[in-house]
C-alpha positions as CSV (number, residue, x, y, z in Angstrom):
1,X,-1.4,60.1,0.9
2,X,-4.8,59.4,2.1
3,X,-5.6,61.8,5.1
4,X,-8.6,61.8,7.6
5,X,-9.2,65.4,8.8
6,X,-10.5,65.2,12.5
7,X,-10.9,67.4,15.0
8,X,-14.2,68.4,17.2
9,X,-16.8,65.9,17.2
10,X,-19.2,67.1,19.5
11,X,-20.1,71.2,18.7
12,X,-23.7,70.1,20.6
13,X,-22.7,69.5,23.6
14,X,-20.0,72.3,23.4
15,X,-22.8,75.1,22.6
16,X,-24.4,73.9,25.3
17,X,-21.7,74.2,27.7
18,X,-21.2,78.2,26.5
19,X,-24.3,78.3,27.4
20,X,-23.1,77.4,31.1
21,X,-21.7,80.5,33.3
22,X,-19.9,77.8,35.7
23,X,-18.4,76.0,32.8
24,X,-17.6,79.4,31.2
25,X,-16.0,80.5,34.4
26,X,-13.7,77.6,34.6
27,X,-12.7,77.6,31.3
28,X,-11.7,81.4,31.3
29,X,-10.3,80.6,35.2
30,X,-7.5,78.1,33.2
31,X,-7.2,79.7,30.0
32,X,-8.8,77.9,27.8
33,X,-11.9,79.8,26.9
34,X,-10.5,81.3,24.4
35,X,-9.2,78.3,22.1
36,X,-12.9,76.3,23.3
37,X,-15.0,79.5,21.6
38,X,-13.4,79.0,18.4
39,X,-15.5,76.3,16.4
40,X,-14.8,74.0,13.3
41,X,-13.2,74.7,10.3
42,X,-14.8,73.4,7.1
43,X,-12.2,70.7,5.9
44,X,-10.2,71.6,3.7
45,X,-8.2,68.7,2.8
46,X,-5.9,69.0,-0.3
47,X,-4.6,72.4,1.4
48,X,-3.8,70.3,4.3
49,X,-2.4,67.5,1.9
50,X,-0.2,69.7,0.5
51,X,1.1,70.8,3.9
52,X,1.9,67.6,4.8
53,X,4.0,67.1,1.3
54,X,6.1,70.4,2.5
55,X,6.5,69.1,5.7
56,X,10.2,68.1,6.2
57,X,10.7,65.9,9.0
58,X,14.4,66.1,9.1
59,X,14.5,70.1,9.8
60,X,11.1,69.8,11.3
61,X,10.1,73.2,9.2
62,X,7.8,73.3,5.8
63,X,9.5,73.5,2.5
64,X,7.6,75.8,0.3
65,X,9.1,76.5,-2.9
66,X,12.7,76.5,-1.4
67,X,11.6,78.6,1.5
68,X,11.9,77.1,5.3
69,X,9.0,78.1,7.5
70,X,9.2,77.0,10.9
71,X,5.9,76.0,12.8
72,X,6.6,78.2,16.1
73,X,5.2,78.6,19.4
74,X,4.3,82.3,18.6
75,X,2.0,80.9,15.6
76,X,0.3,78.4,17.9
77,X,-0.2,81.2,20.5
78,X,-1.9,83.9,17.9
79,X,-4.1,81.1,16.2
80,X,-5.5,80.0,18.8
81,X,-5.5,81.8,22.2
82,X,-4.1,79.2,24.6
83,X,-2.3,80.2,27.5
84,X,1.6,79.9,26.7
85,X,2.9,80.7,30.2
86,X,1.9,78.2,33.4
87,X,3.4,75.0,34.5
88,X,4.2,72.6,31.9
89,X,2.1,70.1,30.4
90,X,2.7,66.5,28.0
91,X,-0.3,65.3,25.9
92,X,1.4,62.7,25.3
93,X,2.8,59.6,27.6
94,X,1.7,59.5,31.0
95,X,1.8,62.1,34.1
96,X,3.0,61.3,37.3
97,X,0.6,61.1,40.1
98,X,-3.0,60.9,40.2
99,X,-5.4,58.1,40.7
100,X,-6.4,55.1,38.4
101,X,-8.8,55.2,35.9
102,X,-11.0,53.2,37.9
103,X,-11.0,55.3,40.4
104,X,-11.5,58.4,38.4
105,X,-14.6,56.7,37.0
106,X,-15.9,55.9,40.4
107,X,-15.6,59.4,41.8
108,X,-16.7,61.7,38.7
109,X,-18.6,59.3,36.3
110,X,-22.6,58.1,36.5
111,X,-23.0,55.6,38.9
112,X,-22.5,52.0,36.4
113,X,-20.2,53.5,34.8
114,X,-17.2,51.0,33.6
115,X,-14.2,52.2,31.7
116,X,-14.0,52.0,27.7
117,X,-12.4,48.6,26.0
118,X,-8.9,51.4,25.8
119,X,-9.0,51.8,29.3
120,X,-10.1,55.1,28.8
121,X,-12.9,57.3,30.6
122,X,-15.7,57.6,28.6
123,X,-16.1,61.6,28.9
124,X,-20.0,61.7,28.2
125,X,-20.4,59.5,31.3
126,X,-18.4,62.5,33.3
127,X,-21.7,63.9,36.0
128,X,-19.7,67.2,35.9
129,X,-20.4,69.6,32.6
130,X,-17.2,71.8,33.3
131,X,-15.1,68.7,34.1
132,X,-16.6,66.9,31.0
133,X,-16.1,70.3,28.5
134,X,-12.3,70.7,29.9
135,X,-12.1,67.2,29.3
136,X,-13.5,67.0,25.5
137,X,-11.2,70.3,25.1
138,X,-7.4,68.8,26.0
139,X,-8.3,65.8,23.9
140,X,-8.9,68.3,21.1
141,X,-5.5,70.1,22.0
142,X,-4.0,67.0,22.0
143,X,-5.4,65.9,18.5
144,X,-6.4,63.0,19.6
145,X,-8.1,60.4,17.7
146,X,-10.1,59.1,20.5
147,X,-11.9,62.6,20.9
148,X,-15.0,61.0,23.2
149,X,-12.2,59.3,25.6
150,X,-10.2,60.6,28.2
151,X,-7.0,59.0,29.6
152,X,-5.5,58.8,33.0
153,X,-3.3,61.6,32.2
154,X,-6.0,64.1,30.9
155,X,-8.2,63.6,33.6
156,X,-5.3,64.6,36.4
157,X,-4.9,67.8,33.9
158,X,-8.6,68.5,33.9
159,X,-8.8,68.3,37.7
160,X,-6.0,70.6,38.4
161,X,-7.5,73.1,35.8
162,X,-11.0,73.1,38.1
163,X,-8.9,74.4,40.5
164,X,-7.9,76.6,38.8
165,X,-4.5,76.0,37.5
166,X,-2.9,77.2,34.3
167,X,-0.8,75.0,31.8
168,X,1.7,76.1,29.0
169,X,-0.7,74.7,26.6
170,X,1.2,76.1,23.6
171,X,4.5,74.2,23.8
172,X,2.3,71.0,24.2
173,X,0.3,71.8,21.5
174,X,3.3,72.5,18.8
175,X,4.8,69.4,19.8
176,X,2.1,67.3,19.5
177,X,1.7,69.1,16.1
178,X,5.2,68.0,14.7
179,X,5.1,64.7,16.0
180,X,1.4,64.1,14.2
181,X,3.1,65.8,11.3
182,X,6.0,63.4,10.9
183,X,4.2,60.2,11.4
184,X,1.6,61.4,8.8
185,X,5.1,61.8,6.5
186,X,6.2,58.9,7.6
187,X,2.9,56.9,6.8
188,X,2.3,55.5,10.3
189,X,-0.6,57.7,11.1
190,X,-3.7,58.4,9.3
191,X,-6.0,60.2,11.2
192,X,-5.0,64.1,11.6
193,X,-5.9,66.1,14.0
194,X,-4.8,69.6,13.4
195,X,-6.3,70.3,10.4
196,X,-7.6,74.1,11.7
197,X,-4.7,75.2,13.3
198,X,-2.4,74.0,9.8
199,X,-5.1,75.3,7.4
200,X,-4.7,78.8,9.4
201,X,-1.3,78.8,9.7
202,X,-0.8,78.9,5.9
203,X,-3.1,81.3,5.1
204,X,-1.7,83.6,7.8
205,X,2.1,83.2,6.8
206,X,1.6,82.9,2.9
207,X,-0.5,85.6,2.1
208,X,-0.8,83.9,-1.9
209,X,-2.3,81.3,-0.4
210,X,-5.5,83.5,0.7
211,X,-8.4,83.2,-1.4
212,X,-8.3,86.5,-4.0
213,X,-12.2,86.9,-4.1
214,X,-13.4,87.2,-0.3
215,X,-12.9,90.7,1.4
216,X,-10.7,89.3,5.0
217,X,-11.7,90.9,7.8
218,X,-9.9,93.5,10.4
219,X,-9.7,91.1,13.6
220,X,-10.0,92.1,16.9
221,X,-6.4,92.7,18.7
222,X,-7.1,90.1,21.3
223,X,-9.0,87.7,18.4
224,X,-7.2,84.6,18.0
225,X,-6.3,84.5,13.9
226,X,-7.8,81.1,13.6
227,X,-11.5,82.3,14.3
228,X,-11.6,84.9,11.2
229,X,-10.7,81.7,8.7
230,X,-13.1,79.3,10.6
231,X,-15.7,82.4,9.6
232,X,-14.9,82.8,6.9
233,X,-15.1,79.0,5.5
234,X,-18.2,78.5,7.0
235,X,-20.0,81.7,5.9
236,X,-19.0,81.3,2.2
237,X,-20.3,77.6,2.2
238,X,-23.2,77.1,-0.3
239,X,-22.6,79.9,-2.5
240,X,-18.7,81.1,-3.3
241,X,-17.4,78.2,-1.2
242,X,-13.9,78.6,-0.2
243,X,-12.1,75.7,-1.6
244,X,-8.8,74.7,-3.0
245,X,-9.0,72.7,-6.1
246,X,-5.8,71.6,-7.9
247,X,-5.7,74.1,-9.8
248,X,-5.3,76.5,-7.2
249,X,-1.6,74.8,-6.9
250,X,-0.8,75.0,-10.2
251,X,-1.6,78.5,-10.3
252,X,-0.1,79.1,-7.0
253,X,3.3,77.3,-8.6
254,X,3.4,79.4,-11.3
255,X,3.3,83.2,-9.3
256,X,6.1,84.9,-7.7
257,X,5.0,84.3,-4.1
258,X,6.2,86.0,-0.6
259,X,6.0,85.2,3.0
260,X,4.4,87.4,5.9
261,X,7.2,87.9,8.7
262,X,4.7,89.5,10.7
263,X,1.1,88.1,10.3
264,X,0.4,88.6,13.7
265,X,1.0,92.2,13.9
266,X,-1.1,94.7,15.8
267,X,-2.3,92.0,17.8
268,X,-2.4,92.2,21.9
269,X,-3.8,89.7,24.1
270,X,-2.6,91.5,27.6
271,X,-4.8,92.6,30.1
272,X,-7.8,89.8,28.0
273,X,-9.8,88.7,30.9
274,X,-10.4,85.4,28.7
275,X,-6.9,84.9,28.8
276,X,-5.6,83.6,32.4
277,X,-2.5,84.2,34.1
278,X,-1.1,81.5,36.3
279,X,-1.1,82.6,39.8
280,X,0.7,85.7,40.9
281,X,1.6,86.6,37.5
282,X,0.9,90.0,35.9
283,X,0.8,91.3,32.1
284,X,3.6,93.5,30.8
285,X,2.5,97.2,30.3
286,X,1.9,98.3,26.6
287,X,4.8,99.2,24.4
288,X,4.5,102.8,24.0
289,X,7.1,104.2,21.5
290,X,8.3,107.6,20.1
291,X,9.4,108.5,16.8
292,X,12.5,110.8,17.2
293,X,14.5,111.4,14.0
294,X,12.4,114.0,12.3
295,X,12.9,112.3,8.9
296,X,11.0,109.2,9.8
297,X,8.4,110.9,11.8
298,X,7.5,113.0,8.6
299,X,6.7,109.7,7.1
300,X,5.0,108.4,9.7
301,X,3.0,111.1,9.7
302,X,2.4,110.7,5.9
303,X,1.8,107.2,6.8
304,X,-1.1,108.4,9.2
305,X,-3.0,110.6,6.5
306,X,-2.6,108.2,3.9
307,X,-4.9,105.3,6.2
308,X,-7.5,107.8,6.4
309,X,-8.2,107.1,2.7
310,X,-8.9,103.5,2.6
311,X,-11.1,100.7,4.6
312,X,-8.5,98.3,5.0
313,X,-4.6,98.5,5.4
314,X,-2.1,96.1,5.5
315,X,1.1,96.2,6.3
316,X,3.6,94.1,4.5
317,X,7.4,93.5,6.2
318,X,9.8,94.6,2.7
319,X,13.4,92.8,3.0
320,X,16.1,95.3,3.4
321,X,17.6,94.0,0.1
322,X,14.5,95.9,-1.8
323,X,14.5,99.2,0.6
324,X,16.0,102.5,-0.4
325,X,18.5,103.7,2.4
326,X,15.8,106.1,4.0
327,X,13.2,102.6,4.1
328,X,16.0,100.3,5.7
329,X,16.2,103.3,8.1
330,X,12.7,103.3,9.0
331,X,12.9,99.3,9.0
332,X,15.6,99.5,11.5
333,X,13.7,101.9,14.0
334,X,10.9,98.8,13.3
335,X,12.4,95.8,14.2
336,X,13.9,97.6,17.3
337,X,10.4,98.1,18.5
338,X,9.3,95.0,17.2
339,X,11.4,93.1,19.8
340,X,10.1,94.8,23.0
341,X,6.4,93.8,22.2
């Protein structure tokens, strides 16, 4: 299976635009700031090979080792900071309303200006930066394969997000994910477009998978996941270069292996300014949560003097099958909480 990994093509004209407090204000005013300041992975293509192998059409879940792991819209909302609330959105197919490309070229591109040979809008001919960086940004959400053109569709998106307007981004993105994934399985697409966001995923949910020699980072809570391996990749390149060779997959066959159920714990993205809500639409209060049976507050306690001991902690979900009865107790109290955050 021969795989093209690609995703952003233009990081110069993107480092400019950070550099741009109107464009910065519009992206952060239709919640996509936070996805647009994360910047390339370093490819890493026979991890993403091998994720496309364990990717079973049929269920629409990876198959790792005999283990299911769906692709959710929680994962795609933690990696990568889009906006999951706001009025739907389709990258794919076309939107109703709006103007013709023609039209669109007239009114927002450099005077000249023709449509490509796709009918497409050639974005670098857009006269506005923040309609041009919102622009290069949904075709990167959408992993498309013609990342310097926009279609009709995507410029009617971009407009409405000048306005500012917020999408569901996430449920757009995941699908756009699957459907990439199966026709790659199905061997009627080559080009991929999602390497980061697949690359991060399986490092997040299979902790094995995480390279054993590089001391990971405490992230931020409101730090989408995906930055910390983007860093990572890039600032190991040259020396200790973060790669997986095939003999990382034999080695990885061979150990007993375990899945995170909660890779994204701890993290919090309410009340992020970077984050928008759609109009007239407010973040949930903090969980706040109290420990009442004296028994598990004694260990939590425990629990408390124990961290000051060490750097880093983390916290591994044990299945109840493993527990004593005084853990499945405290795993209990857990999951409760778990499912008010």
């Amino acid at each position: 299976m021969t795989i093209t990994w690609r995703e952003r093509e233009h990081e110069e004209e993107d480092m400019i635009a950070l550099q741009d407090p109107a464009t910065v204000t519009a992206l952060r005013n239709c919640g996509l700031l936070k996805f647009f300041r994360i910047s390339s992975m370093r490819q890493q293509i026979n991890l993403l090979q091998y994720l496309l192998y364990a990717w079973d059409p049929t269920n629409q879940v990876f198959q790792i080792r005999g283990k299911n792991i769906p692709l959710t819209v929680e994962d795609i909302y933690f990696l990568t900071g889009l906006s999951r609330r706001g009025a739907p959105v389709s990258l794919s197919g076309p939107s109703p309303g709006g103007e013709s490309v023609r039209d669109y070229v007239c009114r927002y591109c450099r005077e000249g200006s023709q449509p490509g040979k796709d009918g497409k809008i050639i974005i670098i001919d857009v006269t506005s930066r923040s309609l041009r960086t919102i622009l290069f940004t949904i075709g990167r959400m959408a992993g498309s394969a013609s990342v310097h053109a926009a279609n009709r569709s995507y410029m009617q998106y971009a407009l409405e997000c000048l306005e500012p307007k917020v999408f569901n981004w996430c449920d757009a993105v995941l699908t756009m994910i699957k459907e990439q994934l199966t026709k790659v399985k199905s061997g009627r697409l080559k080009n991929f477009g999602y390497g980061s966001i697949l690359v991060a995923f399986a490092l997040e949910r299979v902790p094995m998978m995480q390279p054993q020699y590089i001391a990971l980072s405490v992230p931020l809570p409101t730090e989408p996941r995906m930055q910390r391996w983007v860093d990572h990749m890039s600032r190991h390149a040259g020396q200790s270069q973060i790669s997986f060779p095939d003999t990382f997959f034999g080695w990885f066959d061979r150990h007993e292996m375990f899945f995170s159920e909660y890779p994204y714990a701890g993290m919090d993205f309410r009340g992020d300014p970077d984050l928008a809500l759609p109009a007239g639409e407010q973040w949930g209060a903090p969980g706040i949560y109290f420990v009442r049976n004296p028994a598990i507050y004694r260990m939590f306690l425990r629990v408390k003097i124990l961290e000051r001991h060490f750097d880093f902690i983390q916290y591994q979900h044990i299945s109840r099958n493993l527990n004593t009865l005084t853990d499945s107790l405290a795993n209990y109290v857990l999951d409760r909480h778990l499912q008010h955050l």
